[in-house]
N, C-alpha and C positions, 0 to 999 in steps of 0.2 A: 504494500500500500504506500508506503513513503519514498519509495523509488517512480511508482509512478506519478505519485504530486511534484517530485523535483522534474521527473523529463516533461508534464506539463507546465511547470513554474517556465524551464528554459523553453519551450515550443510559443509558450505564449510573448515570452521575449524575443525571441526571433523577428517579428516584423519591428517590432521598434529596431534592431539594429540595419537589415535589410531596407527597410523605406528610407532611412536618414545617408543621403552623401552631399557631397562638393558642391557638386551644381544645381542643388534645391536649396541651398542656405539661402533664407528667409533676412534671416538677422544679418547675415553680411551684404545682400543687395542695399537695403535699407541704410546702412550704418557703415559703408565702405568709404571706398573712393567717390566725391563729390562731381555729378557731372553739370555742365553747364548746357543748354542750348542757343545754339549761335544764329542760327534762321532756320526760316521752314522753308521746304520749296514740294514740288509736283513729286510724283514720284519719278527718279531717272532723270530730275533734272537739276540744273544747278542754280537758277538763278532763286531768288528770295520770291514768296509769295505775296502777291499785290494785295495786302490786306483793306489798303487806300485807295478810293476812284479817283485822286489826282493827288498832285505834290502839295495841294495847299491844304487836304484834310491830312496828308502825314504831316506837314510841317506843323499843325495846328497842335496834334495829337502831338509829336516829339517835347512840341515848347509845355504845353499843360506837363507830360510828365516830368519835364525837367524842373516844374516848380514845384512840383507835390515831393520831388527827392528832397528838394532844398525846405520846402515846413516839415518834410518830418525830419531832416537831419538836424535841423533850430529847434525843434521840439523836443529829441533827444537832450541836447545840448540845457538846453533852458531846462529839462526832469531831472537831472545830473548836478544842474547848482543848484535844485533847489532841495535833494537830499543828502 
């Protein structure tokens, strides 16, 4: 009787060792190397995708976020002296 609770104790542990390797780590995609995205484009091609109908809504859209970087970096700045 206690020989067979041990060889089902090990059978039952068998898939946990068997389902776990390398290239299903979970916690290292997540918690790795930091990746950046630089553009989007079509599939197979190279250029950026026209998210803009002309240069003056990108231009619009670049300036707006360039000011929203600049309040929350003053806003950082200014939470900082005041704790």
């Amino acid at each position: 009787m206690r020989n067979i609770s041990k060889i089902l104790g090990l059978l039952l542990l068998l898939p946990l060792f068997t389902g776990c390797n390398d290239s299903d780590d979970v916690a290292a995609i997540f918690t790795g190397k930091t990746w950046k995205l630089n553009y989007i484009t079509v599939d197979g091609g190279h250029d950026m995708f026209p998210f803009w109908e002309n240069e003056a809504q990108k231009q619009r859209f670049m300036t707006n976020l360039t000011r929203m970087v600049h309040t929350t970096s003053y806003l950082r700045v200014r939470l900082k002296a005041i704790s």
